[in-house]
FIKOLZA-1660 file (N, C-alpha, C; in steps of 0.1 Angstrom, whole numbers, plus 5000, padded with zeros to 4 digits):
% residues 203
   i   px   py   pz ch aa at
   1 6952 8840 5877  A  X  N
   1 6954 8828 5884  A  X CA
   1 6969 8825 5885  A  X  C
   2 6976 8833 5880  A  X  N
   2 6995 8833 5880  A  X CA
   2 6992 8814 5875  A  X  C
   3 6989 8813 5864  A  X  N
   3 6993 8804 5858  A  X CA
   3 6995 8803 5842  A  X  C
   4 7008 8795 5834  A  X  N
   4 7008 8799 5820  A  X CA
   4 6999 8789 5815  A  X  C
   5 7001 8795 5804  A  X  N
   5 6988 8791 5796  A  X CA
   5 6990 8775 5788  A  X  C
   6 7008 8782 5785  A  X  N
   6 7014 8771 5779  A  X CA
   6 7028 8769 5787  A  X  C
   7 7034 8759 5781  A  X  N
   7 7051 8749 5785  A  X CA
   7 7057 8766 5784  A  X  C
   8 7068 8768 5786  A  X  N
   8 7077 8779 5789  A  X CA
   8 7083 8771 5777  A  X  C
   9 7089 8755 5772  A  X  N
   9 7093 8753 5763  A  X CA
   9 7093 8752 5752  A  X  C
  10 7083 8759 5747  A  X  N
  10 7076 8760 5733  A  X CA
  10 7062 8755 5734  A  X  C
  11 7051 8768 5733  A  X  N
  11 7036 8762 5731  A  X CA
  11 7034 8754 5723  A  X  C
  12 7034 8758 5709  A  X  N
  12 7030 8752 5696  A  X CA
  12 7038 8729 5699  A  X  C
  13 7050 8737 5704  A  X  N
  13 7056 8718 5703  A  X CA
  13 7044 8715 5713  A  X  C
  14 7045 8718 5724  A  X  N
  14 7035 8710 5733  A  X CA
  14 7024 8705 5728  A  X  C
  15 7010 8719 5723  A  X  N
  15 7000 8714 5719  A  X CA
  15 7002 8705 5708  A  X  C
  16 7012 8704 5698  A  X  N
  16 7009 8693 5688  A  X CA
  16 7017 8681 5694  A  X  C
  17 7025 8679 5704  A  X  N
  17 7027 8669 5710  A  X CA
  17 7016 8662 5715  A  X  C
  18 7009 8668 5724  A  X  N
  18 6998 8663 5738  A  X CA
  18 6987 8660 5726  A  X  C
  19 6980 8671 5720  A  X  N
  19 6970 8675 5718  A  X CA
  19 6970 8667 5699  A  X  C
  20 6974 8671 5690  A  X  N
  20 6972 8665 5679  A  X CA
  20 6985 8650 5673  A  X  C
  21 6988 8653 5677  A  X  N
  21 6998 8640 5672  A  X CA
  21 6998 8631 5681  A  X  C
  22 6995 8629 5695  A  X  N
  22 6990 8615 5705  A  X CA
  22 6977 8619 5707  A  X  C
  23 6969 8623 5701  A  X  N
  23 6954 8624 5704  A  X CA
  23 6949 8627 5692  A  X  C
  24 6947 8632 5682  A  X  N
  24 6939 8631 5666  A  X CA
  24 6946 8626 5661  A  X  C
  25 6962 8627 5655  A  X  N
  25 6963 8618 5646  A  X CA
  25 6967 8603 5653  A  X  C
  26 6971 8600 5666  A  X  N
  26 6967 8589 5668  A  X CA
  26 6951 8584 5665  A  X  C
  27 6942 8592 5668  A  X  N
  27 6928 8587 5670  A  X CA
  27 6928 8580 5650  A  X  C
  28 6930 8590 5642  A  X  N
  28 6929 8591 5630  A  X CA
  28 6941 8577 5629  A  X  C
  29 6949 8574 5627  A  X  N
  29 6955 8562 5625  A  X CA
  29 6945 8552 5627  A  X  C
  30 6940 8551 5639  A  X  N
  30 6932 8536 5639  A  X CA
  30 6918 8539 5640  A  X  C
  31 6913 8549 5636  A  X  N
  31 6898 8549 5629  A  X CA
  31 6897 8562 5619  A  X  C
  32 6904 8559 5608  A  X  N
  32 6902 8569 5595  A  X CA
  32 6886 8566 5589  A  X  C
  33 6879 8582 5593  A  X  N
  33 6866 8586 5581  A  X CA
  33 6871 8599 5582  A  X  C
  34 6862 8607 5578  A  X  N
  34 6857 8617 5572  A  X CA
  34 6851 8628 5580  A  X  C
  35 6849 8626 5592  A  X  N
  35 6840 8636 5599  A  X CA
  35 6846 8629 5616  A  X  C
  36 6849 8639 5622  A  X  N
  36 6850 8641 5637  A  X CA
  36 6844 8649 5644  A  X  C
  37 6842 8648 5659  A  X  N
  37 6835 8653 5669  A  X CA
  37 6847 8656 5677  A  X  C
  38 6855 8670 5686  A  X  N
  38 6864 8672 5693  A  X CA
  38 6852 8679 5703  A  X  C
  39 6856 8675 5718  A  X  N
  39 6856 8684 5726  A  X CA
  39 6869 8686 5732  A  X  C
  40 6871 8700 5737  A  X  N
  40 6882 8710 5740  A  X CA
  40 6877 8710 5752  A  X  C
  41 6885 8712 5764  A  X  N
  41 6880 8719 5778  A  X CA
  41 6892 8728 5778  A  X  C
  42 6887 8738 5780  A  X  N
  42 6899 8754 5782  A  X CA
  42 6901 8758 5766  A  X  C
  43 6898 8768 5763  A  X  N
  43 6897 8771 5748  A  X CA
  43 6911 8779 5752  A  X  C
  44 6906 8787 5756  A  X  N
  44 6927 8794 5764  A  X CA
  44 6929 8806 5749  A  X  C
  45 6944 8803 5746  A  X  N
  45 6949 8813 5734  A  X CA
  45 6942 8809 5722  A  X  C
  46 6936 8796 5720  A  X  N
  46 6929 8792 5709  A  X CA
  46 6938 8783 5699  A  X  C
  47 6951 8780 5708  A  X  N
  47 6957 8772 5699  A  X CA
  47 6957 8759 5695  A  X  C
  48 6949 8754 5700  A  X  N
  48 6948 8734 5703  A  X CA
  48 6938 8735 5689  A  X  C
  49 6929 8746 5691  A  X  N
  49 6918 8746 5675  A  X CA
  49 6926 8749 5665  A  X  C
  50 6931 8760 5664  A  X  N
  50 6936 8766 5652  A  X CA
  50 6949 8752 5648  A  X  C
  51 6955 8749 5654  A  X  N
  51 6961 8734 5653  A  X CA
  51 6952 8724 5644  A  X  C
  52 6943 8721 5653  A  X  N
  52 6936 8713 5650  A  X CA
  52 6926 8711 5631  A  X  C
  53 6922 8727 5632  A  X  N
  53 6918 8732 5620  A  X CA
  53 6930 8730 5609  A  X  C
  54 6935 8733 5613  A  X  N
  54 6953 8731 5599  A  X CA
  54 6954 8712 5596  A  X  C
  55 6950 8706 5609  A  X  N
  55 6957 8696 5607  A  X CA
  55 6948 8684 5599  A  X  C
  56 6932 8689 5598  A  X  N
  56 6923 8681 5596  A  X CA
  56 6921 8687 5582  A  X  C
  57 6920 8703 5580  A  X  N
  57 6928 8704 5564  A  X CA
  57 6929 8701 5555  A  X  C
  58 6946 8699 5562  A  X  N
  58 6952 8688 5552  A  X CA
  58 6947 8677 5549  A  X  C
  59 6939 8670 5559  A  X  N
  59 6934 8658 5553  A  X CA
  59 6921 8658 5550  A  X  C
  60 6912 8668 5544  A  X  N
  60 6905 8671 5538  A  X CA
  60 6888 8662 5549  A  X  C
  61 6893 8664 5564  A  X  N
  61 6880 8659 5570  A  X CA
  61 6872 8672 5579  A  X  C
  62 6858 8667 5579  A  X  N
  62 6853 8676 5586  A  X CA
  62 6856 8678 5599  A  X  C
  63 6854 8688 5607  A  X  N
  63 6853 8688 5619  A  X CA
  63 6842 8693 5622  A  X  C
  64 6835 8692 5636  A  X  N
  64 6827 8696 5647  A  X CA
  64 6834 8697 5659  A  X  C
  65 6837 8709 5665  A  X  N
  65 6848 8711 5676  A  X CA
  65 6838 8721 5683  A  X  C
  66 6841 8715 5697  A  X  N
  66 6832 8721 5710  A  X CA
  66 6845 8722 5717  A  X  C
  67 6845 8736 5722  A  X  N
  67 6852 8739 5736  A  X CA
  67 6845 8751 5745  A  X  C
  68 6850 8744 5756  A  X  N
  68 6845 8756 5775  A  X CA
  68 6855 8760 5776  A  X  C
  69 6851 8773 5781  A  X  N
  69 6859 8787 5785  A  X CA
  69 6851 8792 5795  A  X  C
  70 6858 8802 5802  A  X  N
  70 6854 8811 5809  A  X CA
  70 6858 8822 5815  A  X  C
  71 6873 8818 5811  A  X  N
  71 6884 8829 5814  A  X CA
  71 6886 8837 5799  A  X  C
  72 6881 8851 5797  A  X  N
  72 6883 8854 5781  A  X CA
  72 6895 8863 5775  A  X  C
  73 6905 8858 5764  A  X  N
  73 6916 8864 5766  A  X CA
  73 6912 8879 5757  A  X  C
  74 6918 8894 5762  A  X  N
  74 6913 8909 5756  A  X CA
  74 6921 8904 5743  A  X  C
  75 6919 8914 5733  A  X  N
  75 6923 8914 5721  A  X CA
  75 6930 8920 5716  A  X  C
  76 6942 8926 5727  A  X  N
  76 6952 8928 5726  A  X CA
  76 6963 8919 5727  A  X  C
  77 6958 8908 5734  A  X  N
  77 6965 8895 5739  A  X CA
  77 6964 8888 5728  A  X  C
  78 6954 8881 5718  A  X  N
  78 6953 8874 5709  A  X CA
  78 6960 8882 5699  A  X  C
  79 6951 8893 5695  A  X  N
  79 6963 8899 5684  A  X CA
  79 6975 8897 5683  A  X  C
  80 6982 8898 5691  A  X  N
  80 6992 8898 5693  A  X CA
  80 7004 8885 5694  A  X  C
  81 6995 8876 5692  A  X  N
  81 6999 8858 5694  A  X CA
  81 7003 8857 5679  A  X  C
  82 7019 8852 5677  A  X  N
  82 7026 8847 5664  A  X CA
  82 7021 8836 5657  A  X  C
  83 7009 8829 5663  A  X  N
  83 7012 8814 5657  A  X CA
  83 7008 8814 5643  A  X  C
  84 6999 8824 5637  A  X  N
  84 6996 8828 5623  A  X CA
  84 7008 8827 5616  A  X  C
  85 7018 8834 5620  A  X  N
  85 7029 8839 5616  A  X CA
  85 7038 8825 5613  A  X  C
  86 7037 8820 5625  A  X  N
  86 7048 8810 5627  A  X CA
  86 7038 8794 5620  A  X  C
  87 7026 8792 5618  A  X  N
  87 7018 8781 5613  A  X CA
  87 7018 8783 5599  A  X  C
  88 7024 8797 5594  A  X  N
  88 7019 8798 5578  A  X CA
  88 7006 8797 5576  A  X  C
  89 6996 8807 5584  A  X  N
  89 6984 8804 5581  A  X CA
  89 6974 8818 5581  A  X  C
  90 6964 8820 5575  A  X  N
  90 6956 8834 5573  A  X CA
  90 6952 8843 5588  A  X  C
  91 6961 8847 5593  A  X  N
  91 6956 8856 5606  A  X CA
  91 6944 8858 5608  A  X  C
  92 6934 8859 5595  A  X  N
  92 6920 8862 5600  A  X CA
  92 6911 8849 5603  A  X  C
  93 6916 8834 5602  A  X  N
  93 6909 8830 5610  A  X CA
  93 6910 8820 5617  A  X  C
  94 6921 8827 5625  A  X  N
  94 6924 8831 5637  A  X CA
  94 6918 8839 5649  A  X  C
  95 6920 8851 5643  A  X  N
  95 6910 8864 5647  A  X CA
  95 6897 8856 5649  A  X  C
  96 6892 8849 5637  A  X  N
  96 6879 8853 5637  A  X CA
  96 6875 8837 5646  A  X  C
  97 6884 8833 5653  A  X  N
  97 6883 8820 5664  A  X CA
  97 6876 8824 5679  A  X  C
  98 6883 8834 5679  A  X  N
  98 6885 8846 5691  A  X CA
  98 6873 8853 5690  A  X  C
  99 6870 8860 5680  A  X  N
  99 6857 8873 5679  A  X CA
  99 6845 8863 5674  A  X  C
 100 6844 8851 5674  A  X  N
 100 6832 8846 5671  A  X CA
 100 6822 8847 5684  A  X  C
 101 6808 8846 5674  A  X  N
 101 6795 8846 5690  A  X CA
 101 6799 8831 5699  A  X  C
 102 6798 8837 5711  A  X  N
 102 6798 8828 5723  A  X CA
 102 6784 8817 5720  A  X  C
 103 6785 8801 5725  A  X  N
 103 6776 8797 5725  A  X CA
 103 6767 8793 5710  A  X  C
 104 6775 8800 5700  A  X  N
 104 6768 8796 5683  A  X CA
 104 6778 8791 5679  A  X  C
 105 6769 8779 5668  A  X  N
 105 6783 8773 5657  A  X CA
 105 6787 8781 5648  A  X  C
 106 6801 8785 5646  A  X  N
 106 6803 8796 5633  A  X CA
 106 6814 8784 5624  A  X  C
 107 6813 8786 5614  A  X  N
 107 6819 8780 5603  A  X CA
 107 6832 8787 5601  A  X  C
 108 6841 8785 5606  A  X  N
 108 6853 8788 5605  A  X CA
 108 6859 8789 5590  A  X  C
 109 6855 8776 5583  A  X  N
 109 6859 8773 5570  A  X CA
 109 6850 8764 5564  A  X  C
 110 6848 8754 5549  A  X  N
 110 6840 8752 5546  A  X CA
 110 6840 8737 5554  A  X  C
 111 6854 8732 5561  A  X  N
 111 6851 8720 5573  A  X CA
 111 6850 8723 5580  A  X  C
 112 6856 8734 5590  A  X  N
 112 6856 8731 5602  A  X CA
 112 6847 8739 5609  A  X  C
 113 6835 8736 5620  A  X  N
 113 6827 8740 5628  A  X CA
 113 6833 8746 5641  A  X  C
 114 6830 8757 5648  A  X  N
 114 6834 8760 5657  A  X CA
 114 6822 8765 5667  A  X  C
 115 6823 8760 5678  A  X  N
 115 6810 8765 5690  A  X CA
 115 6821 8762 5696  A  X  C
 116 6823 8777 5711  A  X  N
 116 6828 8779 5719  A  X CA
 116 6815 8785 5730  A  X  C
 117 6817 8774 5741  A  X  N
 117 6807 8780 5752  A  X CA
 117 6811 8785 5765  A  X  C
 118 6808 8797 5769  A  X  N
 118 6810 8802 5778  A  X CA
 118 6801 8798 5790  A  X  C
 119 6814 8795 5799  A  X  N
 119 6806 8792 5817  A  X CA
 119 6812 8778 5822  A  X  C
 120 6808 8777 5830  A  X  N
 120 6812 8767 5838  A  X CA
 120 6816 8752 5836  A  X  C
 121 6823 8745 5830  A  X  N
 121 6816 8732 5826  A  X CA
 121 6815 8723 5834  A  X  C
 122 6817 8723 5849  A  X  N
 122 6804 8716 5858  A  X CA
 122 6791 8715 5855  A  X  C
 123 6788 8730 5851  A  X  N
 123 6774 8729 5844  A  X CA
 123 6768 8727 5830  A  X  C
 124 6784 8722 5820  A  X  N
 124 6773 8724 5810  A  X CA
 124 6764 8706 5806  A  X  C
 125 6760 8709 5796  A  X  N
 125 6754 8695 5792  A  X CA
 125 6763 8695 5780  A  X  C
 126 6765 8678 5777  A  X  N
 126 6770 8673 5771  A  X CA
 126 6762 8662 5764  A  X  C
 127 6763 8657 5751  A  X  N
 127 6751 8650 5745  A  X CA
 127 6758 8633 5748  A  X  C
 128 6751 8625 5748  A  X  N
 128 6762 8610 5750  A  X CA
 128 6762 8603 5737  A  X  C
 129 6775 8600 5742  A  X  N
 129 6781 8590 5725  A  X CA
 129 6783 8602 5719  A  X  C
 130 6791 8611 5716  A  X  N
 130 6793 8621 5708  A  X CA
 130 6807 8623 5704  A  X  C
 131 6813 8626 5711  A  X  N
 131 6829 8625 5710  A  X CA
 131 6834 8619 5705  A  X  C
 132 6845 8623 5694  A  X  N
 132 6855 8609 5692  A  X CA
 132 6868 8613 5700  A  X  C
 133 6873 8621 5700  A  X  N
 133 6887 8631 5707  A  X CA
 133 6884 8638 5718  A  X  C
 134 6889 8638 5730  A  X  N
 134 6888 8648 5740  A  X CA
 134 6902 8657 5742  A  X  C
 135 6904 8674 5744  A  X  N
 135 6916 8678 5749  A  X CA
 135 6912 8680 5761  A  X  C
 136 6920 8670 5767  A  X  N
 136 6918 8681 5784  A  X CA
 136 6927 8695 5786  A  X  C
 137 6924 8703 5784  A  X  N
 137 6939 8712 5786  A  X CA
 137 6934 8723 5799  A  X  C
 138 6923 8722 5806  A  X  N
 138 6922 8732 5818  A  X CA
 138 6934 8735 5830  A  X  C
 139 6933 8745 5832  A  X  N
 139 6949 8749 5842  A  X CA
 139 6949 8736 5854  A  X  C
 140 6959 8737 5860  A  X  N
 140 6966 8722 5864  A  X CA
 140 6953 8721 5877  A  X  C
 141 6953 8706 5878  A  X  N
 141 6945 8705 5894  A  X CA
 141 6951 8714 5910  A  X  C
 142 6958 8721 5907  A  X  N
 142 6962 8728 5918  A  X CA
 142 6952 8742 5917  A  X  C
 143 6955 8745 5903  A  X  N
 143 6945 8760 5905  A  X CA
 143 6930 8763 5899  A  X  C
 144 6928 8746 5892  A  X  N
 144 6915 8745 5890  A  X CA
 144 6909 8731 5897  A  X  C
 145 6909 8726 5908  A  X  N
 145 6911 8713 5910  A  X CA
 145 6893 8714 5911  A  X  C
 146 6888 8718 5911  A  X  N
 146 6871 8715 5905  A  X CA
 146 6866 8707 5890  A  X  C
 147 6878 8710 5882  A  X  N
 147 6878 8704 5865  A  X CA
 147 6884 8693 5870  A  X  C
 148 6890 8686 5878  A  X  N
 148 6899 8673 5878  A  X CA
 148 6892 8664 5886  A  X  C
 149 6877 8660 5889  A  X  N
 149 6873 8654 5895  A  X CA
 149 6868 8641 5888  A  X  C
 150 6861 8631 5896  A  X  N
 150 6854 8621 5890  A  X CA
 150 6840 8621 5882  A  X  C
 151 6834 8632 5889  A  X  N
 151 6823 8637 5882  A  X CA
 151 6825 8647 5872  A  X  C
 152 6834 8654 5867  A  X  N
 152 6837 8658 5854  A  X CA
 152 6844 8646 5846  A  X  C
 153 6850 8639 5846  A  X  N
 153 6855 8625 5845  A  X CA
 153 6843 8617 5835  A  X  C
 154 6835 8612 5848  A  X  N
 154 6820 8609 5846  A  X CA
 154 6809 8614 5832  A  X  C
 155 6812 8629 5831  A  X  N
 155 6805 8633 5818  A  X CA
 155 6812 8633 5807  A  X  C
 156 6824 8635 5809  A  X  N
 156 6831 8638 5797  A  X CA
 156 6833 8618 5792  A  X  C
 157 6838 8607 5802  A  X  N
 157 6830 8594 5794  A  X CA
 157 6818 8589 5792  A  X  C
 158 6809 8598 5795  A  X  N
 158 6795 8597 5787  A  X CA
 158 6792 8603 5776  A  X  C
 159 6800 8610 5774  A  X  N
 159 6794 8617 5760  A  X CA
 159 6807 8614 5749  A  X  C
 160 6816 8603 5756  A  X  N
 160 6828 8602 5745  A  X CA
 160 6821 8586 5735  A  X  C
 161 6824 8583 5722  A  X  N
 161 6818 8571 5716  A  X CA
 161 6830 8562 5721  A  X  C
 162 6825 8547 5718  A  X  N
 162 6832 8540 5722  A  X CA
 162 6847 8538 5713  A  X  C
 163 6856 8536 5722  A  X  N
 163 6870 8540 5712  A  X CA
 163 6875 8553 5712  A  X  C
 164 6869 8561 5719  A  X  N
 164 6871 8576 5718  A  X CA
 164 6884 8578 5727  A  X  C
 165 6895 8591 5726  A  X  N
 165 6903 8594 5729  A  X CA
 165 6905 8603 5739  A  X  C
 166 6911 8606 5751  A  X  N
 166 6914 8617 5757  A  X CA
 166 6924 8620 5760  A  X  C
 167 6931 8630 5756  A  X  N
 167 6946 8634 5761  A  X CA
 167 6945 8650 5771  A  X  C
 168 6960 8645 5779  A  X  N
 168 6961 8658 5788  A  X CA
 168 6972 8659 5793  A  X  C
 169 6979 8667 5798  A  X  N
 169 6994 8667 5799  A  X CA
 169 6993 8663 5817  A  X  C
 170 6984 8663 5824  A  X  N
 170 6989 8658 5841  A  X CA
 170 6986 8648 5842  A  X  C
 171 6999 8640 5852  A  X  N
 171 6998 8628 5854  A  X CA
 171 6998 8620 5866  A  X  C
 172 6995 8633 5870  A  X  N
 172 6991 8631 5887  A  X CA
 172 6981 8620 5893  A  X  C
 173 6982 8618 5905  A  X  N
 173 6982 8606 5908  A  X CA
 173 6958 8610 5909  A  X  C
 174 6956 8621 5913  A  X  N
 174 6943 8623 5915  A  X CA
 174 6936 8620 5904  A  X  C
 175 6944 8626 5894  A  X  N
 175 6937 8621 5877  A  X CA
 175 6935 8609 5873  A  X  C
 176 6947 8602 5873  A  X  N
 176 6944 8589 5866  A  X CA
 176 6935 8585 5873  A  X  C
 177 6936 8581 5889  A  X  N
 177 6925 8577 5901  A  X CA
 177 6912 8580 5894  A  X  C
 178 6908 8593 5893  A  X  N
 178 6894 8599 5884  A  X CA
 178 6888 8594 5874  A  X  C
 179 6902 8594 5863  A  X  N
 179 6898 8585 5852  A  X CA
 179 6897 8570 5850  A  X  C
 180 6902 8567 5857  A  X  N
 180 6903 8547 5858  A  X CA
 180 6884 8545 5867  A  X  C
 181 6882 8555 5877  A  X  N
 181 6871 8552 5882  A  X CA
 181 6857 8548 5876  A  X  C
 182 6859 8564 5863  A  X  N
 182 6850 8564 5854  A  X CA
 182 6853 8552 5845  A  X  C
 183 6859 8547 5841  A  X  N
 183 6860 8534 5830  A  X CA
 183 6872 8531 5820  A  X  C
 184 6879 8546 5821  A  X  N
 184 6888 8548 5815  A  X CA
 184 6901 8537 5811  A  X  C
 185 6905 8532 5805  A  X  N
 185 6915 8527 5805  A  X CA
 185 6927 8541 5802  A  X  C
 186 6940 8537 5807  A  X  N
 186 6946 8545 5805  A  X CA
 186 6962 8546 5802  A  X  C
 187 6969 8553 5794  A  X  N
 187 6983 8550 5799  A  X CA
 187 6990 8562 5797  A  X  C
 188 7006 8563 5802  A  X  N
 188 7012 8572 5803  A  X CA
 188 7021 8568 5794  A  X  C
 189 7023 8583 5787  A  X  N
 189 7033 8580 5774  A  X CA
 189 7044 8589 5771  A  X  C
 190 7052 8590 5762  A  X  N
 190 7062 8604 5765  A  X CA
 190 7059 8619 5764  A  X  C
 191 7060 8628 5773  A  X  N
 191 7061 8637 5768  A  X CA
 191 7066 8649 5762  A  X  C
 192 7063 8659 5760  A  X  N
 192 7072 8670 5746  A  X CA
 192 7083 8675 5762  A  X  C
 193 7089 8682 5750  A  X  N
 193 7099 8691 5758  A  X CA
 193 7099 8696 5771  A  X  C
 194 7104 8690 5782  A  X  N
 194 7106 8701 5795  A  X CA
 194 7093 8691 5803  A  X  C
 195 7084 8679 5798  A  X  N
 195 7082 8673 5803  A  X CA
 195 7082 8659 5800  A  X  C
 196 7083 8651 5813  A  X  N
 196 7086 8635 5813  A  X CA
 196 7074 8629 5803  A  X  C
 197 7062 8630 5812  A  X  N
 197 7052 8621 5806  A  X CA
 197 7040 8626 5803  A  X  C
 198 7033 8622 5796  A  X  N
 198 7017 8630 5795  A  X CA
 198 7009 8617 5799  A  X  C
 199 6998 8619 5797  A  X  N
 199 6982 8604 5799  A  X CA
 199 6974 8608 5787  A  X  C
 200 6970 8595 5781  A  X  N
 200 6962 8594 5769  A  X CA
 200 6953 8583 5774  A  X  C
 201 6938 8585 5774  A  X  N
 201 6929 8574 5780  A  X CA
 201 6919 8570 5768  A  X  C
 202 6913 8559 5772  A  X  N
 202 6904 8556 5763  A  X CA
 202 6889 8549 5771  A  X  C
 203 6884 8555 5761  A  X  N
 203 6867 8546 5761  A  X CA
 203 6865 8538 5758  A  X  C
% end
């Protein structure tokens, strides 16, 4: 698709800018328990999870994490990703984010749940009221502009609970439109390195 995956200005800052620090531990600030529901769109290098797994960890809560893919990275390409290295964290499971069965929950650790589903997610089903966190991270509405609609919009606030979170780094004028249609309240807030602003919405 000649598009990156991540910022040219550091992945790791990005995803814990966008993705865990204005979207889980915000969400976690103003409704601390014990157990969460993430849906992921774009599983990609696998870093938004493996983030996400470290960060929930530390604070000793469960996870349930759902993400769509469809584009699948070989295993020369993941192998080869430092962020083990550079997260201080066990390469194998990491690896084992990547080599798990498509479509099953595998137990990454004794919190965190992992189901990765392969295919389209125009088509998948989504359960409602389920969500507390959404990452939107699918490649930009230019080269995926089928993920940026109001009917993907539409399911992803039906299956989010109320109070639920969504963050994503475009702040383009077609998305917010999308999101505000579905019910979203929304706003634009700072973003990491090498970009102005991100959007964090809510249910």
């Amino acid at each position: 698709m000649q598009e990156h995956y991540h910022s040219t200005f550091g992945a790791i800052n990005e995803s814990k800018h966008i993705f865990i620090e204005n979207g889980l531990n915000y969400y976690f600030k103003k409704y601390p328990k014990n157990n969460y529901a993430i849906l992921e769109i774009g599983f990609g290098t696998g870093l938004n999870a493996l983030l996400t797994k470290i960060e929930l960890a530390n604070k000793q809560i469960n996870c349930v994490y759902h993400t769509h893919e469809t584009t699948l990275l070989n295993e020369e390409i993941y192998m080869s990703l430092n962020y083990p290295k550079i997260l201080n964290v066990d390469p194998s499971l990491f690896y084992l984010m990547h080599q798990s069965t498509w479509d099953i929950p595998i137990m990454i650790d004794s919190l965190f749940e992992l189901t990765k589903f392969l295919g389209k997610f125009e088509n998948a089903f989504l359960a409602k009221n389920y969500y507390d966190i959404v990452f939107f991270d699918a490649f930009s509405p230019q080269i995926q502009p089928e993920l940026w609609t109001e009917n993907i919009f539409q399911k992803i606030y039906l299956s989010m609970k109320s109070n639920g979170v969504l963050t994503t780094y475009s702040t383009k004028g077609i998305v917010k439109n999308a999101l505000k249609t579905n019910g979203f309240h929304i706003e634009k807030i700072p973003g990491p390195c090498g970009k102005r602003e991100i959007l964090r919405a809510f249910k």
